[in-house]
N, C-alpha and C positions, 0 to 999 in steps of 0.2 A: 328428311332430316340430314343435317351437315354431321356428320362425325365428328370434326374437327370442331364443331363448336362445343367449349364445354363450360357453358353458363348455365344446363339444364337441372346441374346440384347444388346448385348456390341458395340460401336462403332469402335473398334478394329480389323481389317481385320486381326490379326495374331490371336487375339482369336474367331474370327467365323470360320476361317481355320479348328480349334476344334472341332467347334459345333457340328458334329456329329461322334465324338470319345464315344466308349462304355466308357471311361472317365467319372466319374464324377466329371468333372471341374467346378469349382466356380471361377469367378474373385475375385481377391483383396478385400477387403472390409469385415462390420461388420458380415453379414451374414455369412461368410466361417471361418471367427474366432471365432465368437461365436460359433458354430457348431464344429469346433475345442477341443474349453473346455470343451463343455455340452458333448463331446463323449470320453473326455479325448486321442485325438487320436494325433498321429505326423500330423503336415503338410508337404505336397511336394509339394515343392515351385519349379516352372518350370517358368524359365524366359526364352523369345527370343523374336525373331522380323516375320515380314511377308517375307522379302525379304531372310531372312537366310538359307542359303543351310543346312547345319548339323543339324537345328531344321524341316527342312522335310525330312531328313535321319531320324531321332528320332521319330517321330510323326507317318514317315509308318513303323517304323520296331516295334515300342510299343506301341503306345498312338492309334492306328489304331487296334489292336491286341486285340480278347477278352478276350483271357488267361493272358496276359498280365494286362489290365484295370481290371479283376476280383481282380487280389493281388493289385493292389493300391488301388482300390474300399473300399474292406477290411480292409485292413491296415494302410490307411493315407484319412488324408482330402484334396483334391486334388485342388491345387490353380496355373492359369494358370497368370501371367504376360506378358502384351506386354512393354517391356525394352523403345519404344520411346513414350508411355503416360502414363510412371510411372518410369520418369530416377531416380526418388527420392529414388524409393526401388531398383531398379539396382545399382546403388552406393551405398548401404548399400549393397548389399547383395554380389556384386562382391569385395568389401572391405575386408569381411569377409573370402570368398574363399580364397581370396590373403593372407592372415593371418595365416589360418587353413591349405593350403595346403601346400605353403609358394609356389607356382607358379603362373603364371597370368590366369584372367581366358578369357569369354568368351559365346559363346552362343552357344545351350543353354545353359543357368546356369540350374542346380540340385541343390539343397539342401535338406535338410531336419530338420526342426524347430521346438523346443518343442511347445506344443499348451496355453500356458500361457503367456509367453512373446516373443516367434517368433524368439527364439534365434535358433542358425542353430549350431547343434550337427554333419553334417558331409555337406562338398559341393561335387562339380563334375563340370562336362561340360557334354558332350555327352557319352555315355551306349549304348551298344552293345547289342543285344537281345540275346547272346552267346557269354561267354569270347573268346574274342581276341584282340591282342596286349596291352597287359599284363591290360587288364580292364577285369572287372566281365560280368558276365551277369546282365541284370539292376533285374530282378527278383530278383536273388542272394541277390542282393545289398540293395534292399528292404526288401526283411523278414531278412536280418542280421542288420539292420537300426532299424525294427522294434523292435526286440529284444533287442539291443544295448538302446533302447530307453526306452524300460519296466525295465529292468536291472540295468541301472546308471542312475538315475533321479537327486540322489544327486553329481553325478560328472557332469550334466551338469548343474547345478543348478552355479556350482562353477567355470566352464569353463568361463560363461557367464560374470561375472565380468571381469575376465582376456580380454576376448574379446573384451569388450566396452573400458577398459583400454589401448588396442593396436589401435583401432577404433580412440580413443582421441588425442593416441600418433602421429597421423600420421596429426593433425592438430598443426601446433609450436605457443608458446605462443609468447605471445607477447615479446617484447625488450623496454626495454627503451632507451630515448637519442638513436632514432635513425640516423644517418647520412645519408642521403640518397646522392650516388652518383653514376657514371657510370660504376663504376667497371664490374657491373653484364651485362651489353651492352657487354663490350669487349671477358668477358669470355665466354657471349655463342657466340659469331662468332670463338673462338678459339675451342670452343666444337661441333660446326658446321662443323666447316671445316677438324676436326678429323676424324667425323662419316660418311663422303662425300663421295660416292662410286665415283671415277675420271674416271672410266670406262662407267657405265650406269647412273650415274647419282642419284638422291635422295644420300636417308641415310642409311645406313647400309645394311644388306642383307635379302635377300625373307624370309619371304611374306614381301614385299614392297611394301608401303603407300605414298601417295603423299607428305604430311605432310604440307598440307599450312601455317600453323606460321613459321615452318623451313626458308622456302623460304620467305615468307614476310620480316622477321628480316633479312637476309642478304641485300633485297634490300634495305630495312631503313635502314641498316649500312651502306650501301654503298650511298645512299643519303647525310647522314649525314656526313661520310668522304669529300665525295665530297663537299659540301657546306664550311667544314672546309681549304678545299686545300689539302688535303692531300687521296684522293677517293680511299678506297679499291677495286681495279678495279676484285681480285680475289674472294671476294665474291657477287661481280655483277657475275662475270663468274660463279659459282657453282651456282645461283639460275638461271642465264638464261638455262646452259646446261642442269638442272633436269628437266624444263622446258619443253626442247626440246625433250629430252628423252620422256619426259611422251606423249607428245603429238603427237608424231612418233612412239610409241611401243602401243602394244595393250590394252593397258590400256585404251586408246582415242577409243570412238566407230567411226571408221574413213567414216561408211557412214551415222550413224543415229546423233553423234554428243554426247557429254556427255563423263563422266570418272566415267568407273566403280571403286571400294569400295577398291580394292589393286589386283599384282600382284603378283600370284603363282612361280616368276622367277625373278632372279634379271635383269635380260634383258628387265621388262616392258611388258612382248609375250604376254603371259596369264593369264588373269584377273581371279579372283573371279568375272563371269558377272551380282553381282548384282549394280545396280546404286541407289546411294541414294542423297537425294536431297544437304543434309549435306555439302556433299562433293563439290556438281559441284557450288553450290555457292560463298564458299570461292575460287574454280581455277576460277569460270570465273572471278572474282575481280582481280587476280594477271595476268591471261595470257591479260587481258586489260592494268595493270600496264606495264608488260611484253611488250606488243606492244610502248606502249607508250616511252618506254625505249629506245628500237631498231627496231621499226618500222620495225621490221623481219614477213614476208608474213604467218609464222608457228602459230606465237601466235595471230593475227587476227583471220587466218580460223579457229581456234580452240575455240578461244572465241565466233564467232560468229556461227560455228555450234552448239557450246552449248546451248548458248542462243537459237539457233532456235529449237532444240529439247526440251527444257522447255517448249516453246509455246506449240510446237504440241501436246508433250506427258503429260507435268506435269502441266497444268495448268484447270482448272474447270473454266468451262463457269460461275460460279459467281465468279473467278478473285482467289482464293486460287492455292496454288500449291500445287502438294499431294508429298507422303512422297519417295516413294521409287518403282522402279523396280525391279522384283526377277530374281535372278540367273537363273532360270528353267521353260523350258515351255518341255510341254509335258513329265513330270517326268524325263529331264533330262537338266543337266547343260549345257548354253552354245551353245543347239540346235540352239536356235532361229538367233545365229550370226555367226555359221560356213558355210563353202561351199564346195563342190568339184569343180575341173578346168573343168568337163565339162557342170558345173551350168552355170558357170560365162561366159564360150564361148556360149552358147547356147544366153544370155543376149547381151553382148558386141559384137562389130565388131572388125573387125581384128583391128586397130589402136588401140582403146582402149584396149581391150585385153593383147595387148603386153605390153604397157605404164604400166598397174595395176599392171600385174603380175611381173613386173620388182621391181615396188615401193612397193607393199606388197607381195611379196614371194610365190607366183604360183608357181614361176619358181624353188621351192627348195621341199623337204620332206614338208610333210605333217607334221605340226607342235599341232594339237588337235586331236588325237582319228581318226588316220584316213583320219580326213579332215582338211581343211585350214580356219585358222581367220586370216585377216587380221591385219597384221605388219609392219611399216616400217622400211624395210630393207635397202631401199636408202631413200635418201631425193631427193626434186621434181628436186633438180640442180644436182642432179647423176643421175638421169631417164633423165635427157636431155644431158647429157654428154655422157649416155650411148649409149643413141637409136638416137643420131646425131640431135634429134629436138629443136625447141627451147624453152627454157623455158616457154615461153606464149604459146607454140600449147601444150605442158606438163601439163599442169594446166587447159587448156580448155578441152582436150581430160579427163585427169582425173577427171573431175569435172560432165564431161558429164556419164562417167563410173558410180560416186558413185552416182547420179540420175538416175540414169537406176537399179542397183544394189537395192538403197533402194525401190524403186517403188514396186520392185519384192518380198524383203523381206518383204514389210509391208502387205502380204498376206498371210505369213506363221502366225500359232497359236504363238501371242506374250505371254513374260512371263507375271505372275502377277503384278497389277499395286497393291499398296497401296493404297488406295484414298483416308483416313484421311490429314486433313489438320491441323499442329501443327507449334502454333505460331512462335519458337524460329527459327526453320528450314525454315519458310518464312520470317525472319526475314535477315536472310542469304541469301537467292534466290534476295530478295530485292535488298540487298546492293550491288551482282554480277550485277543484270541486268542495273540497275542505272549507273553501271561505264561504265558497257560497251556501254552503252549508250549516256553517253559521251561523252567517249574514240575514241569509232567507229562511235560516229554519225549515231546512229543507234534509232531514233525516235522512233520504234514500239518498241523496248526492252524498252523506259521508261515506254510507254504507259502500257505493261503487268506489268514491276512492281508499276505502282499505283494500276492496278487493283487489286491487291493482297494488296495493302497498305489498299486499300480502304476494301475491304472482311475480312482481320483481322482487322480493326481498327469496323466494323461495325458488327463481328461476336462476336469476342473474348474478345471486350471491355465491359465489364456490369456491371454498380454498380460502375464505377470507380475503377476496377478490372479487370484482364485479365485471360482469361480463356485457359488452352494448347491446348486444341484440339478439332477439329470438324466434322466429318461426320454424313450424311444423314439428318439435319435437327437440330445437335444436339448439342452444343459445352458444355462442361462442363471438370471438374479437376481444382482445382486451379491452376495456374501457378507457373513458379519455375524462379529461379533467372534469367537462361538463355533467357527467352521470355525479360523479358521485359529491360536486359541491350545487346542484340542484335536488340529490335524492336525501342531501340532509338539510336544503330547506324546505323539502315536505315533510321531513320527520317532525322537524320544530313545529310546523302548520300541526301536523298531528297530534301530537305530544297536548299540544293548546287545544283542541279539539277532545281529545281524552287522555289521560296518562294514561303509559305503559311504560314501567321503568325498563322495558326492553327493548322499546322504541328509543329512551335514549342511549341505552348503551350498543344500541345500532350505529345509532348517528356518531358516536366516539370512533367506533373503529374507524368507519368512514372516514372521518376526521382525519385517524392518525394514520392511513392510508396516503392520503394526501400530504400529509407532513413527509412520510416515510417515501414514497415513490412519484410525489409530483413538485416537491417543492426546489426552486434553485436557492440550495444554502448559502452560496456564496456571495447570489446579488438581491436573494428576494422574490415574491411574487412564485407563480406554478406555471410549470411546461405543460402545454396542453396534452401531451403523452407522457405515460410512466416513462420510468427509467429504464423499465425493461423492454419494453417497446421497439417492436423494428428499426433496426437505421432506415431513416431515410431522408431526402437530399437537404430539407431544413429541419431544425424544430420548432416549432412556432410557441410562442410566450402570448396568446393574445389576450389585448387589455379593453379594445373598445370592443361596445355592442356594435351586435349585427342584429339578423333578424330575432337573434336572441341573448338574452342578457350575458354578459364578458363571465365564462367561468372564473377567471381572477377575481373581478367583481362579487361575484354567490359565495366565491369560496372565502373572500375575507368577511363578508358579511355573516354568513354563517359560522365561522370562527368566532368572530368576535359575541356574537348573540352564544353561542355553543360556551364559549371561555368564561363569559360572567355567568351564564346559570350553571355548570359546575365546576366552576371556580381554576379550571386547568389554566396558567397562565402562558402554557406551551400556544394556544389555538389564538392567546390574545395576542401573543408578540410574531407570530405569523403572520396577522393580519396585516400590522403595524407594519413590518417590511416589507407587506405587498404595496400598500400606499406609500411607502418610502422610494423603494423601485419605483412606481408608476407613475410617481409626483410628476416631472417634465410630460409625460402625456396627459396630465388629469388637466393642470394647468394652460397648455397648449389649448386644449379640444377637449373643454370640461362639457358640453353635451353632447358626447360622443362618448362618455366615461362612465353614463349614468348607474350603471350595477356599482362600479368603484364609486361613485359617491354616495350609496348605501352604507358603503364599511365606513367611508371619512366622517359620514355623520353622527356614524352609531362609537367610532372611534374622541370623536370630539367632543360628544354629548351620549353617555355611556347609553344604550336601552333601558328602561324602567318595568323591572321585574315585580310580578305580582305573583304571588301565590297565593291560592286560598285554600286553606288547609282546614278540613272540617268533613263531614258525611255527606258524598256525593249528591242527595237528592234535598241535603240544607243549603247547598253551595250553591245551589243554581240561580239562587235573586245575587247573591256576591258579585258569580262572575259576568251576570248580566249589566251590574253595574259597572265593573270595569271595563267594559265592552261597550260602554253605552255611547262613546263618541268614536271618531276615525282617529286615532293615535296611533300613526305605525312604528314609533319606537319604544312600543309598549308589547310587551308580551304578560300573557294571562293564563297562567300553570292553575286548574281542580286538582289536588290532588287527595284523594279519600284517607282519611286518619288512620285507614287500616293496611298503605302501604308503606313499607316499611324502608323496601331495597333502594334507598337514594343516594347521589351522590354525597361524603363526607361535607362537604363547602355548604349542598343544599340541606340537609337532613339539620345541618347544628342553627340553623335562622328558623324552622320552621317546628319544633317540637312542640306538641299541643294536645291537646284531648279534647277541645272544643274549637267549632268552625271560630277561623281567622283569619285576618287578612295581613301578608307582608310585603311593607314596599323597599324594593333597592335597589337602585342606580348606582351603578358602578360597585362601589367598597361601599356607600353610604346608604344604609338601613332605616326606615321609620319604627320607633317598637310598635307589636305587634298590635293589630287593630281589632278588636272585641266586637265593633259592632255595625250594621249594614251601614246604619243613617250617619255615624261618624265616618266609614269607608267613601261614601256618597258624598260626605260635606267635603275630605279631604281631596278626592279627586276632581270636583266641583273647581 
C-alpha cells in the first residue's frame, strides 16, 4: 500500500479502483490544491469513470507502473477525478480540451494545470506508455509538460484569460425582443432526417450512440403533426426503425436485457459492453412510447427486459439504482457476454439450437475475436419463415433458449458493477420505469421505481438541499442543476402514476431551489452549479444535449408543466427566460437543443391537463382512456375525491363529489365532463 495515496476514503468506485496505484493520488479538493501551491508544483489532473474501458487500459499500462508513478510522483501533484460525482469539473475541463486541442475530447481526460489558478497549460485523452500512433510516451509527455511549465509561466499566465474568454464565448448572450416560435421544431426534424443513417438506422456513422432526444423529438414531431392533420408519418418511420435497429443488433444485451453505452459498427454488432444506467433509462421511456405507438412485440420485450435487468442487476436492496456496468471482467472486454457454438449446444436442445442460431448469427463467422455475441441477424417473423415454425413456437423456443443461456452466464466472473448511487441518473431510471409501467402494465416496475423515489428523496434530500451521490453509508457533493430538474421530472411521471399531494410539494421545493440557487436573474436560463458552489475556473450554463438531456432543457420543461398545473406563474416565466437566453443556440443547432425544444413546444402550445377526479378504483376505465394514444403534451392526474390537500389554482377547477373529468390547456378549461363515452368522444 502507497501511504501517499489517499483515494482509499473516497466513495467513488473509480477512485478506489486507484487506491493502490504507487500513484500518489489525491481527490479533488482543498488538500491537493493547497499542496499544489505550498510545492509550487503542476497538477495532473486525470478525469474518467469506473465503467471506462481506455481509463483501465491507462491505469495498467501507467498509473499501475512504478517507474512510471516515480516521474508523476515527482513532478506533479497528482489529482484523480471520477467524471459522474464531479460532472461540474468534467465540463470545465473537457471545455477546455475542446478549445486547446480544437478536437473533442473524452475519457480519460489528461491535463495538466498551473497550481495557482488550475488553469490547464496542455490536455490529452489517453497516453501510451511507448510512442505509438503518433502519441508520445506519457513519460515523455510529463517531463516536457514539466519543463514547458517552469519555462513559460508568464505565457500561461496570458493563455489563461484567452481561455476563460473562449469558455464564456461558447455560452450566447442574451437577445432582446425575443420572438419566440417554431421555426427551430421544423429545422431540427429537417437536421434529423439529414443525419439518419436509412440503412441501419440511428445517426450518422460508428461509433454510434442511441441518441434518445434524437428519437424522442421525431416522435413529438410527429405527434404534433398528427394532431394537426397533417402527421409526418416519415419521421415516425426514422424513429421507430432506429428503434428497431438498436433493439435487434447488439447493442441490446439480448439475454440479460439493457443497452450498452454505443456501437463500435454502424450495423449496431458490437457494443462498447459497458452499460450505464444514463442511458437505459431515457431508452426504456421511449421503447414504452415506442410500443405504445405500434404495439410491435420488439419494443415490449425490449423495454421490459430492461426493466427487468434493472431490478436484478441495478437496484440496492435500500431501493437506489447504482450507476453503471464495466466493459471488462477478467481484464478483458466483452468476455463476460461472448460464446462459442459448442457452449450454446452443450446448453440448448436441438430446437432451440437451431431457432438462436438462425435469429443471432451462430450459423455465420464469428463476429468478436474468435467468438460469437449475439446479433439479430433475422427478426423473430424471418426465423419463423425460415425454419417453417410458427411464430408463437419461435418466441416460445427462443425465449426458453435466452433462460437457459442467461442461467449459465450468470455463473461466469461478471464485470464491475459501480455501486454509487447518483441523484440525477435515478432520476432517469425513475421516469423509464414509471412509463413502462404504465405502458406495460407492469405493477412491479412501479413498485421498484418508488423504491428509488423513496431512497433518494430520504438519502439525498437534507437541509432542504439535495445532495449527488451516495455509497456505503454516505451521501455528500452538492448537487448540480441536472439532479434536481430531472428528479422533478420523475415526480411529474409519478404524480401521473399515483397521486401524492407530497409528491408534488416535493417537486415545488425542488423547483423553487432552482429558482433560488441556480437560476442567472440577470440573463436567464440556470448555471449548472448552485450559487453556493465552489469557485472554480468556469461556470458552465450548458444548453445542448449530451449523452443526456441539457438540464436547462428538463428544468424549463418541468417548470413550465410544474407552472400550469399549480398555477405558480414564478416556474412559467422562468421557463420563458430560459428559451429567451437560449434562443441564438436553439436556432443555430436546433437538433442539438432537443430537451430545450421540449419547453418551446410546451411554451407555444400550453400542455393539456386532465384530471380525473372521482374514486380511485372508478377512475381506472377514465384514465385508461386518456392514455389511450401517445400524446406527450398531455398529462393525466387520478386524483381520489377523498384528497383534499391540493394546490389553491388546482383544487378550485376540480371540486366534485362524483368521478370527472377536467380538461385545460393553458388558462383555457373544458366544463367539467360527467361521463366516460363523452370523455372518449371529446378526446377522440
Amino acid at each position: 500500500m502507497n501511504p501517499n495515496n489517499h483515494l482509499g476514503d473516497t466513495t467513488s468506485p473509480y477512485l478506489q479502483q486507484h487506491a493502490d496505484n504507487p500513484v500518489n493520488w489525491l481527490p479533488w479538493g482543498e488538500k491537493a490544491l493547497n499542496l499544489a501551491r505550498q510545492q509550487d508544483k503542476p497538477i495532473l489532473l486525470s478525469i474518467g469513470y469506473s465503467a471506462c474501458h481506455w481509463c483501465h487500459v491507462m491505469a495498467h499500462e501507467s498509473f499501475e507502473n512504478e517507474a512510471t508513478a516515480a516521474v508523476m510522483n515527482e513532478l506533479y501533484v497528482n489529482i484523480k477525478v471520477d467524471r459522474e460525482e464531479r460532472p461540474d469539473l468534467d465540463k470545465i475541463y473537457q471545455t477546455a480540451h475542446h478549445l486547446m486541442a480544437q478536437r473533442g475530447g473524452g475519457w480519460p481526460l489528461t491535463l495538466l494545470l498551473s497550481p495557482d489558478d488550475h488553469t490547464p497549460f496542455f490536455t490529452g485523452t489517453y497516453f501510451p506508455p511507448e510512442p505509438r500512433h503518433n502519441l508520445p510516451a506519457f513519460t515523455d509527455l510529463l517531463r516536457r509538460g514539466e519543463a514547458f511549465f517552469r519555462q513559460n509561466r508568464q505565457t500561461i499566465a496570458e493563455q489563461r484569460d484567452s481561455l476563460i474568454e473562449g469558455m464564456d464565448s461558447m455560452t450566447p448572450t442574451s437577445t432582446d425582443h425575443v420572438i419566440l416560435d417554431a421555426v427551430p421544431l421544423d429545422s431540427a426534424r429537417t437536421q434529423l432526417g439529414s443525419s439518419f443513417d436509412d440503412i441501419q438506422g440511428g445517426f450518422g456513422s460508428a461509433p454510434k450512440f442511441p441518441h434518445p432526444t434524437h428519437v424522442e423529438r421525431l416522435l413529438r414531431h410527429w405527434a404534433a403533426t398528427r394532431i394537426a392533420g397533417q402527421a409526418d408519418t416519415k419521421a415516425l418511420e426514422i424513429a421507430l426503425f432506429s428503434l428497431r435497429k438498436m433493439a435487434n443488433g447488439g447493442l441490446f444485451d439480448h439475454l440479460g436485457g439493457g443497452f450498452c453505452r454505443y456501437s463500435t459498427d454502424d450495423q449496431w454488432m458490437i457494443p462498447h459492453f459497458e452499460k450505464m444506467l444514463y442511458d437505459n433509462g431515457p431508452l426504456l421511456t421511449l421503447y414504452a412510447d415506442a410500443w405504445k405507438i405500434s404495439h410491435e412485440d420488439i419494443f415490449q420485450d425490449a423495454g421490459v427486459a430492461t426493466a427487468g435487468w434493472v431490478m436484478r442487476e441495478m437496484q440496492s436492496d435500500t431501493g437506489g439504482y447504482y450507476s453503471a456496468q464495466d466493459a471488462d471482467s477478467e481484464g478483458e472486454e466483452g468476455k463476460f457476454y461472448v460464446w462459442t457454438p459448442d457452449e450454446i449446444k452443450a446448453i440448448l436442445d436441438t430446437e432451440e439450437m437451431e431457432l438462436f442460431a438462425t435469429r443471432f448469427g451462430l450459423d455465420r463467422e464469428a463476429n468478436f475475436e474468435g467468438k460469437w455475441y449475439p446479433h439479430g441477424y433475422r427478426s423473430e417473423q424471418q426465423v419463423a419463415e425460415h425454419s417453417g415454425q410458427s411464430l408463437t413456437n419461435v418466441r416460445r423456443y427462443l425465449a426458453s433458449a435466452r433462460d437457459k443461456l442467461l442461467k449459465k452466464r450468470s455463473k461466469r466472473i461478471a464485470p464491475g458493477r459501480d455501486d454509487k448511487v447518483l441523484g440525477s441518473w435515478n432520476a432517469l431510471m425513475i421516469k423509464g420505469m414509471l412509463r413502462a409501467a404504465n405502458l406495460f402494465g407492469r405493477p412491479e416496475f412501479q413498485h421498484s421505481a418508488e423504491n428509488a423515489m423513496a431512497f433518494v428523496r430520504s438519502t439525498l434530500w437534507s437541509n432542504n438541499r439535495l445532495l449527488a451521490t451516495y455509497k456505503d453509508g454516505h451521501a455528500h457533493l452538492n448537487a448540480y442543476l441536472d439532479d434536481y430538474a430531472y428528479l422533478i421530472d420523475a415526480l411529474l411521471e409519478l404524480l401521473q402514476t399515483r397521486w401524492d399531494s407530497a409528491d408534488l410539494k416535493f417537486a415545488c421545493e425542488l423547483a423553487d431551489v432552482l429558482l433560488d440557487q441556480f437560476e442567472d436573474k440577470d440573463h436567464g436560463g440556470f448555471f449548472f452549479t448552485s450559487h453556493d458552489h465552489e469557485d472554480l475556473l468556469h461556470r458552465p450554463k450548458p444548453l445542448a444535449d449530451e449523452a443526456i438531456p441539457s438540464g436547462n432543457g428538463i428544468a424549463a420543461s418541468v417548470l413550465t408543466r410544474l407552472g400550469h398545473l399549480t398555477g405558480d406563474t414564478r416556474y412559467l416565466d422562468a421557463a420563458r427566460r430560459t428559451l429567451e437566453f437560449s434562443w441564438p443556440a436553439i436556432t443555430r443547432f436546433s437538433h442539438g437543443h432537443n430537451a430545450l425544444l421540449l419547453a418551446l413546444e410546451e411554451t407555444l402550445h400550453p400542455p393539456e391537463l386532465i384530471v380525473i377526479r372521482g374514486a380511485t378504483a372508478q377512475s381506472q376505465a377514465w384514465c385508461h382512456a386518456a392514455r389511450d394514444h401517445y400524446t406527450p403534451t398531455r398529462m393525466v392526474f387520478s386524483i381520489d375525491t377523498g384528497i383534499s390537500d391540493l394546490p389553491e389554482a388546482l383544487a378550485s377547477k376540480i371540486a366534485t363529489e362524483r368521478t370527472r373529468a377536467y380538461i385545460c390547456r393553458g388558462t383555457e378549461c373544458l366544463p367539467p365532463i360527467d361521463g366516460l363515452e363523452e370523455l372518449k368522444q371529446i378526446l377522440s
